[in-house]
N, CA and C atoms as a LAMMPS dump frame, in Angstrom:
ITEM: TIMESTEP
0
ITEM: NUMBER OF ATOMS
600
ITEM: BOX BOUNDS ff ff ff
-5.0000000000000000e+02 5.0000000000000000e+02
-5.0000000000000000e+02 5.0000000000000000e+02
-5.0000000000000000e+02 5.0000000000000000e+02
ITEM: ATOMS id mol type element x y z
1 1 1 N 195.921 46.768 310.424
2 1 2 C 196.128 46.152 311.731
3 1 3 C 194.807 46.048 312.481
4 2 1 N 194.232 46.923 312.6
5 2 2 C 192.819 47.153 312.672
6 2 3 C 192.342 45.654 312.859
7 3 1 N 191.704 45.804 311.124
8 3 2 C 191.703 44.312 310.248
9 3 3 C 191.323 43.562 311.513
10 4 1 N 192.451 43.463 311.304
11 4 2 C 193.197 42.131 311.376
12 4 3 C 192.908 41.62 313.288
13 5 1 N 193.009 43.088 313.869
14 5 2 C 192.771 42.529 315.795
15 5 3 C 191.229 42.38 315.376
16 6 1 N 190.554 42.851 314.253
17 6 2 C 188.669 42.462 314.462
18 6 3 C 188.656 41.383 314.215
19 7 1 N 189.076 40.815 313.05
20 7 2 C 189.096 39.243 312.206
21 7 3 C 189.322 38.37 313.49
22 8 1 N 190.835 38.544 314.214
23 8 2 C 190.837 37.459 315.503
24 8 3 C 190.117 37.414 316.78
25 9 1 N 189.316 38.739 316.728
26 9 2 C 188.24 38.838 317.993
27 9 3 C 187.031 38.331 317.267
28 10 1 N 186.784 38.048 316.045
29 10 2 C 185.515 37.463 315.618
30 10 3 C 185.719 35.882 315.641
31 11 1 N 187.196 35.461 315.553
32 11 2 C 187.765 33.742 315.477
33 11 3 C 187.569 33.832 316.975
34 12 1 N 188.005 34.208 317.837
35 12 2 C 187.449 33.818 319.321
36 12 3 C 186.774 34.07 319.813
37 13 1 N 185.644 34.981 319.652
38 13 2 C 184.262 34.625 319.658
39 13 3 C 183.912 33.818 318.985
40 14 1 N 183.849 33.053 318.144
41 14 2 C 183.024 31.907 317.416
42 14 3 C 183.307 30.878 318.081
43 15 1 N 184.541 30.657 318.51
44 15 2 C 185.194 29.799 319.046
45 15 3 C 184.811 29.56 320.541
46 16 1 N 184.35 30.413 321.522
47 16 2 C 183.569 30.772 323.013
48 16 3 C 182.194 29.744 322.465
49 17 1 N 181.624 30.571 321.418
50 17 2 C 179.875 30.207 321.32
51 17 3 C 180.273 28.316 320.926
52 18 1 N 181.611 28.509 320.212
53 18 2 C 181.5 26.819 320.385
54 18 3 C 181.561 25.832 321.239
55 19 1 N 182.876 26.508 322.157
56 19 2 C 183.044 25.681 323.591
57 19 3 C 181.59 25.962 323.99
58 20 1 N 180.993 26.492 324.395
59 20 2 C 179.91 26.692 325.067
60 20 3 C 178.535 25.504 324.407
61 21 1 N 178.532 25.913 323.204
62 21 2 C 177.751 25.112 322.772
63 21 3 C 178.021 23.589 322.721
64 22 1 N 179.336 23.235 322.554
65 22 2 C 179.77 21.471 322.844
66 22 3 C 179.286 21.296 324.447
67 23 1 N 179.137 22.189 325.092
68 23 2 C 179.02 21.829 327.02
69 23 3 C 178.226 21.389 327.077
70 24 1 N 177.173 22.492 326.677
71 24 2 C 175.517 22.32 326.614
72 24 3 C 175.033 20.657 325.924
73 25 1 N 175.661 20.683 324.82
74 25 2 C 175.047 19.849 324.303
75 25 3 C 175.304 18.529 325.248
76 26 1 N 176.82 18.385 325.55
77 26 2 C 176.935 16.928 326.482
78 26 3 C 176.419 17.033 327.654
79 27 1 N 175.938 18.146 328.459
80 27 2 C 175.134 18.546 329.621
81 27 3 C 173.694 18.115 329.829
82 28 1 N 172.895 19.522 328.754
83 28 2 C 171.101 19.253 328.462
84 28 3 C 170.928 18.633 327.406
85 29 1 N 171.983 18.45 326.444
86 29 2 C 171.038 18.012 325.121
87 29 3 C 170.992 19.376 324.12
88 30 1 N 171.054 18.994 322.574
89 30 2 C 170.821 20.109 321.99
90 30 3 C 169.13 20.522 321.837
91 31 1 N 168.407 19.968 322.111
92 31 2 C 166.692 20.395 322.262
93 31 3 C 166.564 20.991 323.207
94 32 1 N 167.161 21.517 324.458
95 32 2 C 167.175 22.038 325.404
96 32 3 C 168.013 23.579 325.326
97 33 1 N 169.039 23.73 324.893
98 33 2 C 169.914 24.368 324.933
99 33 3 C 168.937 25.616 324.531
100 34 1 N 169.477 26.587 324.936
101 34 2 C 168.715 28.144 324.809
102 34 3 C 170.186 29.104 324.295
103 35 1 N 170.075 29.506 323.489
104 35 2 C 170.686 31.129 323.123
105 35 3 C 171.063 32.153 323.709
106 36 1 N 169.916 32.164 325.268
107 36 2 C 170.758 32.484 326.334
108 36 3 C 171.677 31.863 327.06
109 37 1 N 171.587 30.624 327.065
110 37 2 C 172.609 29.385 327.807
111 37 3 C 174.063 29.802 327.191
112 38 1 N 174.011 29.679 325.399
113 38 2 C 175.105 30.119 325.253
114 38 3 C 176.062 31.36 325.14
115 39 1 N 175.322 32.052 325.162
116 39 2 C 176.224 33.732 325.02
117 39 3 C 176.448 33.646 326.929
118 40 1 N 175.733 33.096 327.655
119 40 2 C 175.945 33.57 329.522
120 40 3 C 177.496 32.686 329.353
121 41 1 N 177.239 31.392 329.042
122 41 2 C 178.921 30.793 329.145
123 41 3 C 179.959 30.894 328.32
124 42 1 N 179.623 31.867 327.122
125 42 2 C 180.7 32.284 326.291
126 42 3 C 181.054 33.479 326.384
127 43 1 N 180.11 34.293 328.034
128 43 2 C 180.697 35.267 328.056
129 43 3 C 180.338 37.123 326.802
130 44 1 N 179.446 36.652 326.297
131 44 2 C 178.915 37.766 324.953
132 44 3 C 178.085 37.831 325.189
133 45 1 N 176.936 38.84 324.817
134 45 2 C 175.555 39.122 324.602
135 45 3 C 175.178 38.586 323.839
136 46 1 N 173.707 38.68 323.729
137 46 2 C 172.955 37.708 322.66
138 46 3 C 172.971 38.331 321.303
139 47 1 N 172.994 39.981 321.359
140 47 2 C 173.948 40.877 319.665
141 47 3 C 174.411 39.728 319.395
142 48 1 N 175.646 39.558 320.187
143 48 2 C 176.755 39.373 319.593
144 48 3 C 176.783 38.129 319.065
145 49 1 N 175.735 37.298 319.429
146 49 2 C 175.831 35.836 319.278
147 49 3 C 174.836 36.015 317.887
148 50 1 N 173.945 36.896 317.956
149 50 2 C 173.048 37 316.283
150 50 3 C 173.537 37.579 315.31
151 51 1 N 175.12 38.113 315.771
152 51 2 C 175.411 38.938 314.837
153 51 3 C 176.31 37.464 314.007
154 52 1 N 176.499 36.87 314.412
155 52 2 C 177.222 35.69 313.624
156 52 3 C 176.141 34.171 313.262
157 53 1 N 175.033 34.02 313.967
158 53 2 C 174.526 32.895 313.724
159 53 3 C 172.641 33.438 314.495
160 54 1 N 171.387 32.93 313.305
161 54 2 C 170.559 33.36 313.357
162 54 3 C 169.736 32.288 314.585
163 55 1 N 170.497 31.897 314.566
164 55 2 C 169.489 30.411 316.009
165 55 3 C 170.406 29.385 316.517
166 56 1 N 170.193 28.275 317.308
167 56 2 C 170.532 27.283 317.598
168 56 3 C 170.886 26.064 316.209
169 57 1 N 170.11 26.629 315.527
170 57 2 C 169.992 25.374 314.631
171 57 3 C 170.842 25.868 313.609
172 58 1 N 170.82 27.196 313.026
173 58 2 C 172.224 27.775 311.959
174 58 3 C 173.173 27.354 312.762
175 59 1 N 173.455 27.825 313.733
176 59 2 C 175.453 27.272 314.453
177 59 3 C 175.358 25.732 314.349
178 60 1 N 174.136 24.936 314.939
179 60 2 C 174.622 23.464 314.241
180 60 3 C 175.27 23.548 312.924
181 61 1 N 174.529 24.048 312.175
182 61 2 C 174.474 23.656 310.776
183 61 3 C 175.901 24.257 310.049
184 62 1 N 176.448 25.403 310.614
185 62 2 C 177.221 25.942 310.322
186 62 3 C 178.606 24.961 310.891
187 63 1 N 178.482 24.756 311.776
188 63 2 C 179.847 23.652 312.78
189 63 3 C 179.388 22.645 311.866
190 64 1 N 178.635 21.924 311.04
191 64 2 C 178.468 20.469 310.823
192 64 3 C 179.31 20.496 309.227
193 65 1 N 178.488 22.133 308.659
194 65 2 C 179.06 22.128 307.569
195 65 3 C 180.111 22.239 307.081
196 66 1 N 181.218 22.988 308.37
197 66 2 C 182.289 23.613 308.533
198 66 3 C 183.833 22.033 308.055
199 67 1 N 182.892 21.624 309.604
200 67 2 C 183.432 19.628 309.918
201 67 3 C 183.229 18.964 308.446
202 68 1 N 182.37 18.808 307.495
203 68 2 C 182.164 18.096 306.336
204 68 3 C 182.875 18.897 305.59
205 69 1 N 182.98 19.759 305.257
206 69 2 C 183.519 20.383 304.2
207 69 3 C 184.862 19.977 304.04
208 70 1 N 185.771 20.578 305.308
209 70 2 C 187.262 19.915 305.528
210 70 3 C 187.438 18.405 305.139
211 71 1 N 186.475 17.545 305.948
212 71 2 C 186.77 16.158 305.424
213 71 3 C 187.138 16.033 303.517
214 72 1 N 185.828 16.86 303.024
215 72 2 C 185.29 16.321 301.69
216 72 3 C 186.904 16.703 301.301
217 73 1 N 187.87 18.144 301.658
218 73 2 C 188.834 18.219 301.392
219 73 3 C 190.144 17.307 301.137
220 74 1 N 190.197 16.874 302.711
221 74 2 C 191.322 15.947 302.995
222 74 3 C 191.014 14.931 301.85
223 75 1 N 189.417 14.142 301.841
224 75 2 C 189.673 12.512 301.379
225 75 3 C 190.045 13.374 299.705
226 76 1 N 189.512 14.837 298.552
227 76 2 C 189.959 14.833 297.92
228 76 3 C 191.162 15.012 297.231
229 77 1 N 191.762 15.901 298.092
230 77 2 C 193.446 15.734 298.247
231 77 3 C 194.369 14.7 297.994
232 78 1 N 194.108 13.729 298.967
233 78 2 C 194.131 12.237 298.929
234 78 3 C 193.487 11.425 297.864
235 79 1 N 192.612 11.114 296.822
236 79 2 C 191.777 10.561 296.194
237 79 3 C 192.715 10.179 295.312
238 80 1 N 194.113 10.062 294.797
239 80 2 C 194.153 9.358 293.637
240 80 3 C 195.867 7.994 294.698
241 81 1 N 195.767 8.676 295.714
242 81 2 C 196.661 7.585 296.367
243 81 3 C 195.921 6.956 297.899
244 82 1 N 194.392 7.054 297.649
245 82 2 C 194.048 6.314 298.976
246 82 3 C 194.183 4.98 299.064
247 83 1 N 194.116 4.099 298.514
248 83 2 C 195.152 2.738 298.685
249 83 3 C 196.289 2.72 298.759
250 84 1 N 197.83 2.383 299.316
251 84 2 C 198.684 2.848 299.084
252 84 3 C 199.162 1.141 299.183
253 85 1 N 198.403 0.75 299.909
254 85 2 C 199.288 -0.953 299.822
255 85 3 C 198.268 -2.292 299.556
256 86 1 N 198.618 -2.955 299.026
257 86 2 C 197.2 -3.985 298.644
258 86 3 C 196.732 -4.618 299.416
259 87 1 N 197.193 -5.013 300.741
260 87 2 C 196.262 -5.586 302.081
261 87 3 C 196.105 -4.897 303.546
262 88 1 N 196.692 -3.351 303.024
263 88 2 C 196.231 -2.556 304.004
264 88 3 C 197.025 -2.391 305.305
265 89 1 N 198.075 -3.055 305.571
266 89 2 C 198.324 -3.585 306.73
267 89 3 C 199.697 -2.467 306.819
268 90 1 N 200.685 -2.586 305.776
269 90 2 C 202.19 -1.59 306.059
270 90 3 C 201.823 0.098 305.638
271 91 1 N 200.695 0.762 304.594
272 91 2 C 200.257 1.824 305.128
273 91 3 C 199.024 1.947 305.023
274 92 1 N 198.502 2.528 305.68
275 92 2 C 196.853 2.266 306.067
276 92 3 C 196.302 3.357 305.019
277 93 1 N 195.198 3.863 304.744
278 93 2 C 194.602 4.71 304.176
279 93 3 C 195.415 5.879 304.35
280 94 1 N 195.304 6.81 303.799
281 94 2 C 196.744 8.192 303.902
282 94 3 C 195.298 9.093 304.316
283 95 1 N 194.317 8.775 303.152
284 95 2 C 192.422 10.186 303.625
285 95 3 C 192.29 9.816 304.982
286 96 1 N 192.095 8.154 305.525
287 96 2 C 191.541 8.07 306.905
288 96 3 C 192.722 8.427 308.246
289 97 1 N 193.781 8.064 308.1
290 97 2 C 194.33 8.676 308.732
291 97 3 C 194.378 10.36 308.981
292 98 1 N 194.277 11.126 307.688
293 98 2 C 194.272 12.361 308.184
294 98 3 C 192.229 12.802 308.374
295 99 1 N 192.008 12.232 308.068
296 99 2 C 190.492 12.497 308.571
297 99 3 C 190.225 12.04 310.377
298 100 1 N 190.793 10.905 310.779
299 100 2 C 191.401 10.596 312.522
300 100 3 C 192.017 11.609 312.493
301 101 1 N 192.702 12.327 312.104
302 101 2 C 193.32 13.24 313.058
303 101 3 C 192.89 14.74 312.801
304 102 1 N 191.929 15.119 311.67
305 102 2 C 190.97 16.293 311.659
306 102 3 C 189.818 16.138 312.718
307 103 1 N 189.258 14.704 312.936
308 103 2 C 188.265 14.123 313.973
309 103 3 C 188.702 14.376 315.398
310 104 1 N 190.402 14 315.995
311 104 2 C 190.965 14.242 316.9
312 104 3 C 190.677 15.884 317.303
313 105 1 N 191.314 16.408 316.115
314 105 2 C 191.182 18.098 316.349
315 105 3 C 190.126 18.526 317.494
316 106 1 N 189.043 17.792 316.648
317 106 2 C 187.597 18.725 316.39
318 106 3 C 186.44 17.39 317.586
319 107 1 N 187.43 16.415 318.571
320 107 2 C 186.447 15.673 319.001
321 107 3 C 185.734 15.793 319.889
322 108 1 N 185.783 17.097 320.634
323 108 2 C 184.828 17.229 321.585
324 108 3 C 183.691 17.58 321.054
325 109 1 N 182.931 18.263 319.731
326 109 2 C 182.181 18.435 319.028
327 109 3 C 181.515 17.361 318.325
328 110 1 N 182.626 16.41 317.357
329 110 2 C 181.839 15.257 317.167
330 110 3 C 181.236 14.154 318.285
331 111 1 N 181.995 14.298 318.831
332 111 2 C 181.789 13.386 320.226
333 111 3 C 180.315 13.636 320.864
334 112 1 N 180.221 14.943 320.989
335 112 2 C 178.72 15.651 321.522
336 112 3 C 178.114 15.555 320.298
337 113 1 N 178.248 15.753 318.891
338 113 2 C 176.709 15.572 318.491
339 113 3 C 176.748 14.103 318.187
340 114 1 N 177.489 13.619 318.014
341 114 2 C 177.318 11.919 317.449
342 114 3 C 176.584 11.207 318.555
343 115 1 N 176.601 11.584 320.028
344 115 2 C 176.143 11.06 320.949
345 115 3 C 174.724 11.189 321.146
346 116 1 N 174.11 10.515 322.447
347 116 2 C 172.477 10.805 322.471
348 116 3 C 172.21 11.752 322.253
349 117 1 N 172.933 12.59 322.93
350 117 2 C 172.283 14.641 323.389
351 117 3 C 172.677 15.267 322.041
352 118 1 N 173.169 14.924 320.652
353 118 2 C 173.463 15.296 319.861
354 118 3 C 172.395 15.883 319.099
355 119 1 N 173.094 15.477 317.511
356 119 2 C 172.367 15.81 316.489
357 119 3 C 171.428 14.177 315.531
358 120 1 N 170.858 13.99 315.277
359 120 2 C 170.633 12.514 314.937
360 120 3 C 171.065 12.824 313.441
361 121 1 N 170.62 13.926 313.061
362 121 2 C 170.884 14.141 311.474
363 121 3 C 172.587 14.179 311.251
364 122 1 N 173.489 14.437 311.842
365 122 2 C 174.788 14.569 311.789
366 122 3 C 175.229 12.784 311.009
367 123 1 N 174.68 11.909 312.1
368 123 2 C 175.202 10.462 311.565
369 123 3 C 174.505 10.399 310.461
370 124 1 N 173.482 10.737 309.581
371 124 2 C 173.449 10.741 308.294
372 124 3 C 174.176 11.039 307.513
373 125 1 N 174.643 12.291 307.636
374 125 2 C 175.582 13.996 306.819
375 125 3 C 176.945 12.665 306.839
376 126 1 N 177.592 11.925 308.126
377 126 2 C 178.78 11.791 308.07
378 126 3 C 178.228 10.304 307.088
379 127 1 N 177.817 9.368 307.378
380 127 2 C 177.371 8.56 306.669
381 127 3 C 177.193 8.909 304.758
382 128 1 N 177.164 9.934 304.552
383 128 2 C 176.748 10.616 303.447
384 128 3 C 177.901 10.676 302.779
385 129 1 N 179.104 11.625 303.344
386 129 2 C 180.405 11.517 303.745
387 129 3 C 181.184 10.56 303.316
388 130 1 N 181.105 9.626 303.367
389 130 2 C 181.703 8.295 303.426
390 130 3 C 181.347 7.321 302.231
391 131 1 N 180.139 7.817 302.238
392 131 2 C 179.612 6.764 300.972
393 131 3 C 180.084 7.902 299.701
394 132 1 N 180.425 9.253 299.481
395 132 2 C 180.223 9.868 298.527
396 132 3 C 182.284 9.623 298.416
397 133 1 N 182.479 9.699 299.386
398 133 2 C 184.012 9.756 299.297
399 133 3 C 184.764 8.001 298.836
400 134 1 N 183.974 6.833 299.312
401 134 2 C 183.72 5.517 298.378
402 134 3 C 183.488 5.539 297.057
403 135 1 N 182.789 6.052 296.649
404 135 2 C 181.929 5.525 295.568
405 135 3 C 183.014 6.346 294.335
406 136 1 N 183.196 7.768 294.619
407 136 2 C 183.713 8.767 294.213
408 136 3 C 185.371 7.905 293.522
409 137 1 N 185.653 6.938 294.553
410 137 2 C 187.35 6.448 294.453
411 137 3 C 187.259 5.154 293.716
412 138 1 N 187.698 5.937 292.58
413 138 2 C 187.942 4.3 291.496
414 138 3 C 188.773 3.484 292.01
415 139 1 N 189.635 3.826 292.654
416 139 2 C 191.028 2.898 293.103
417 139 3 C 190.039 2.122 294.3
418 140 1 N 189.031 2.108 294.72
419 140 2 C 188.183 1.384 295.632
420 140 3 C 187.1 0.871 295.071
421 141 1 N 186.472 1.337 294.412
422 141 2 C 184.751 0.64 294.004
423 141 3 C 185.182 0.462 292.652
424 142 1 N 185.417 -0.301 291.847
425 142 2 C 184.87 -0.821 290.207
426 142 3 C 183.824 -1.426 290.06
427 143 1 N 182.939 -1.05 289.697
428 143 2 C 181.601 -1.382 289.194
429 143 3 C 181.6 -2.934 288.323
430 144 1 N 182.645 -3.099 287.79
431 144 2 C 182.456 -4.246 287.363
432 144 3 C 183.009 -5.842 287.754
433 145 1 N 183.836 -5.214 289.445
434 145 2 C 184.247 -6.345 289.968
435 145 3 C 183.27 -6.751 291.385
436 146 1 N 182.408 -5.406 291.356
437 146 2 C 181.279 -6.028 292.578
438 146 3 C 180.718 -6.919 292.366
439 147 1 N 180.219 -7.99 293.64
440 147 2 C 179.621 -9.226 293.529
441 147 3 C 178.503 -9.147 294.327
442 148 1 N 178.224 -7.645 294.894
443 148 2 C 176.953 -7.529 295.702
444 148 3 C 176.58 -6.119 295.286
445 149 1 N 175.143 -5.745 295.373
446 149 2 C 174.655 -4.004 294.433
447 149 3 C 175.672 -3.246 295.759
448 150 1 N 176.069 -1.934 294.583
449 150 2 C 177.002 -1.357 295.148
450 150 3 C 176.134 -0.521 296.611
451 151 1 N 175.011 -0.146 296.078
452 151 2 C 174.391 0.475 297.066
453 151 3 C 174.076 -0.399 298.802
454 152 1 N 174.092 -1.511 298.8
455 152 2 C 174.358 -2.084 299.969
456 152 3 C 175.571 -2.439 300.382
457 153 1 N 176.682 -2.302 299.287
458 153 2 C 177.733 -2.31 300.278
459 153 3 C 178.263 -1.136 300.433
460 154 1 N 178.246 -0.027 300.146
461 154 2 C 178.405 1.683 300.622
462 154 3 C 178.008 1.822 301.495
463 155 1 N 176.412 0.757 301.348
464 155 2 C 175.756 1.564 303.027
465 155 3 C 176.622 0.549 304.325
466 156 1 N 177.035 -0.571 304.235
467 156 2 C 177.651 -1.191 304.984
468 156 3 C 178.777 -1.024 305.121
469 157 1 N 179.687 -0.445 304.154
470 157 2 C 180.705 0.241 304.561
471 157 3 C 180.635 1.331 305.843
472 158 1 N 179.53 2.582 304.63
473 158 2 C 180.047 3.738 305.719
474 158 3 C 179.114 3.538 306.935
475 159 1 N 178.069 2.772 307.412
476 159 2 C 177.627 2.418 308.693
477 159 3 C 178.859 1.941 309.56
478 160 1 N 179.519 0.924 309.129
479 160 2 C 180.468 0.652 309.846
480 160 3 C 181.544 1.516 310.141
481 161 1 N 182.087 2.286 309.573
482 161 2 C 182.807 3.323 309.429
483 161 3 C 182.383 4.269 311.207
484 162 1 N 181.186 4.834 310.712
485 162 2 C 180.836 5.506 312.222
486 162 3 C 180.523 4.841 313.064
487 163 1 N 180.168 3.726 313.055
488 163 2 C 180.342 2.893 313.791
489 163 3 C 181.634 3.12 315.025
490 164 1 N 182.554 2.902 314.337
491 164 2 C 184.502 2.627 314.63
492 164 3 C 184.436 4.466 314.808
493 165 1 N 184.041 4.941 314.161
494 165 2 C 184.494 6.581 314.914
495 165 3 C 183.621 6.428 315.999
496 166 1 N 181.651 6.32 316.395
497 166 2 C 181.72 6.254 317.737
498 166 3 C 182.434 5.653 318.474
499 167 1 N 182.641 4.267 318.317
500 167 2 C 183.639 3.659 319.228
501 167 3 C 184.833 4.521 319.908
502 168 1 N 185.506 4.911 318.757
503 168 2 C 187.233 5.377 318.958
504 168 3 C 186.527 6.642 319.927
505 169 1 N 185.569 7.341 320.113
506 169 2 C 185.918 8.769 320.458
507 169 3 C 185.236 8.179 321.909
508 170 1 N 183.84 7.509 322.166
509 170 2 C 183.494 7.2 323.096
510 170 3 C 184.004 6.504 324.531
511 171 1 N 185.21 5.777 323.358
512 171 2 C 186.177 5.123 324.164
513 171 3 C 187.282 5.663 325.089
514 172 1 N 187.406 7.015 324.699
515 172 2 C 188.56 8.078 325.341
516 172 3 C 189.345 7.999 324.603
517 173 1 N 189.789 7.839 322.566
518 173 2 C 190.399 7.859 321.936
519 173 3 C 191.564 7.083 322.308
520 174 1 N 191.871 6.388 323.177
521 174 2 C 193.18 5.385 323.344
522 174 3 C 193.916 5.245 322.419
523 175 1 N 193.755 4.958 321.143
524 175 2 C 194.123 4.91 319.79
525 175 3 C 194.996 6.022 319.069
526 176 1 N 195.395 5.968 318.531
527 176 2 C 196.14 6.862 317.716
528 176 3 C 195.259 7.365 316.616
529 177 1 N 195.394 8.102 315.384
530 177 2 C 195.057 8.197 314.406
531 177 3 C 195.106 7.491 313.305
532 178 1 N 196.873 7.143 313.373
533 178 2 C 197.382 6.216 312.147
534 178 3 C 196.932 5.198 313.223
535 179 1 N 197.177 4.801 314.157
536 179 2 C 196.104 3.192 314.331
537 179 3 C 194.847 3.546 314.205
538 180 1 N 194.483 4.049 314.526
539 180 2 C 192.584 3.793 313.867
540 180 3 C 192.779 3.802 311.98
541 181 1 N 194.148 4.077 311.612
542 181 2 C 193.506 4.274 309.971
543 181 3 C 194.121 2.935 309.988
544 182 1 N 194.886 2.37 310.477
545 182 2 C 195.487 0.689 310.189
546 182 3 C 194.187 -0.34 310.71
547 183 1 N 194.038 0.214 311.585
548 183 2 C 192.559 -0.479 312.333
549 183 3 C 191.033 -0.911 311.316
550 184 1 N 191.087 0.542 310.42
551 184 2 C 189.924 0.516 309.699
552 184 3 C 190.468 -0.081 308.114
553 185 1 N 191.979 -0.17 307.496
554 185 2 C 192.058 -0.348 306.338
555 185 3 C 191.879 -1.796 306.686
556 186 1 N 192.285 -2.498 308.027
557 186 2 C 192.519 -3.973 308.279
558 186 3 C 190.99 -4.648 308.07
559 187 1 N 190.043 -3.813 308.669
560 187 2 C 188.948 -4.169 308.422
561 187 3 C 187.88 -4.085 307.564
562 188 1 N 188.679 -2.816 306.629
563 188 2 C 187.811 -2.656 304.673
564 188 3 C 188.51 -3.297 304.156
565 189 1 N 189.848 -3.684 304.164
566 189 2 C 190.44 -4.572 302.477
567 189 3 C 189.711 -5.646 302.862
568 190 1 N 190.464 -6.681 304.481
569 190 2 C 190.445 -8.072 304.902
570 190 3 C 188.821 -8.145 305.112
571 191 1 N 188.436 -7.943 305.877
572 191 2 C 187.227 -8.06 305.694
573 191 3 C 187.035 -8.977 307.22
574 192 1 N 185.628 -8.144 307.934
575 192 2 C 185.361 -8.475 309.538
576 192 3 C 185.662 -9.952 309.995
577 193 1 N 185.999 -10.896 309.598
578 193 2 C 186.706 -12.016 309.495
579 193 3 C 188.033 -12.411 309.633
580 194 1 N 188.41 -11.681 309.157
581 194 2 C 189.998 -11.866 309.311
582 194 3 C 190.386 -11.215 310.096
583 195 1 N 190.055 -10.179 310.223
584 195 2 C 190.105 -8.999 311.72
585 195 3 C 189.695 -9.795 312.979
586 196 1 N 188.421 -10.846 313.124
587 196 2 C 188.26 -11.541 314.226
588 196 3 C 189.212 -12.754 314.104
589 197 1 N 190.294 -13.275 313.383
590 197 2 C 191.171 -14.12 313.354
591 197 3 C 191.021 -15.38 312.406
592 198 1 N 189.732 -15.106 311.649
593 198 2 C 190.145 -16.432 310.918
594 198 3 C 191.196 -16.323 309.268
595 199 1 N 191.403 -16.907 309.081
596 199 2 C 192.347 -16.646 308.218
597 199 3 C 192.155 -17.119 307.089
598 200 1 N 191.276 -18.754 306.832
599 200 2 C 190.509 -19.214 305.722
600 200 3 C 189.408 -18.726 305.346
């Protein structure tokens, strides 16, 4: 029992140094932010904040890796039924939908580093993300029906991709999850064209 009350006083402390650290970041910026900034608004000493993370830049790295890892989960979970309909439209992606709504979870964090005061390296990592979770899905990329090198359209995929997540989160999420995954399959099968209305 013990255990177990330490284990959940170490999940809410991590969880303090995070709220704290998402503030900061949409506040000063993460180049600004100090180690004292965050243990004063999470309420802990600075022990307590080294006893789990060695700087500013491990807790990025640790929250970024935490956020990617889960994704890499969901889309592999998902990986042998992520198409589920051939024009995208009656069910949308089954990975992007539950990746919108792991993003929902977790959006006050992406929201702050994806933004100016963020991380710049993050839109790489998620970009990274995207192209590895593409390329990875036979039921999406065949190598022998591309008509352009695959490597420029991965990167134009997953650019666009965060693209539509800054949008959706910047926007005040208005959207749903399963609409942002109907939103985004409408605009990877059909293609940015048909999404703006033309139809020929």
């Amino acid at each position: 029992m013990r255990d177990g009350n330490l284990d959940l006083r170490v999940i809410r402390t991590k969880e303090s140094i995070r709220e704290a650290f998402v503030k900061f970041i949409e506040e000063k910026g993460f180049e600004a932010i100090t180690v004292k900034d965050i243990s004063t608004k999470a309420k802990i000493n600075r022990g307590t904040f080294y006893a789990h993370y060695q700087d500013k830049y491990d807790l990025m790295t640790k929250c970024q890796d935490a956020l990617i890892q889960e994704m890499y989960r969901i889309v592999q979970q998902n990986m042998p039924h992520s198409i589920d309909h051939p024009d995208g439209t009656e069910v949308p992606f089954k990975n992007a939908i539950q990746v919108f709504e792991y993003i929902n979870e977790n959006s006050n964090f992406v929201r702050a580093i994806l933004g100016p005061k963020g991380d710049l390296s993050f839109q790489f990592r998620l970009k990274q993300f995207i192209s590895d979770s593409l390329y990875n899905d036979r039921t999406f990329i065949k190598e022998k029906d591309l008509q352009v090198p695959a490597s420029y359209l991965i990167s134009y995929i997953s650019s666009a991709h965060v693209g539509l997540i800054e949008q959706w989160l910047s926007s005040g999420k208005k959207e749903s999850p399963q609409e942002m995954g109907r939103i985004l399959a409408t605009i990877t099968i059909n293609g940015p064209l048909f999404a703006a209305g033309y139809r020929e």
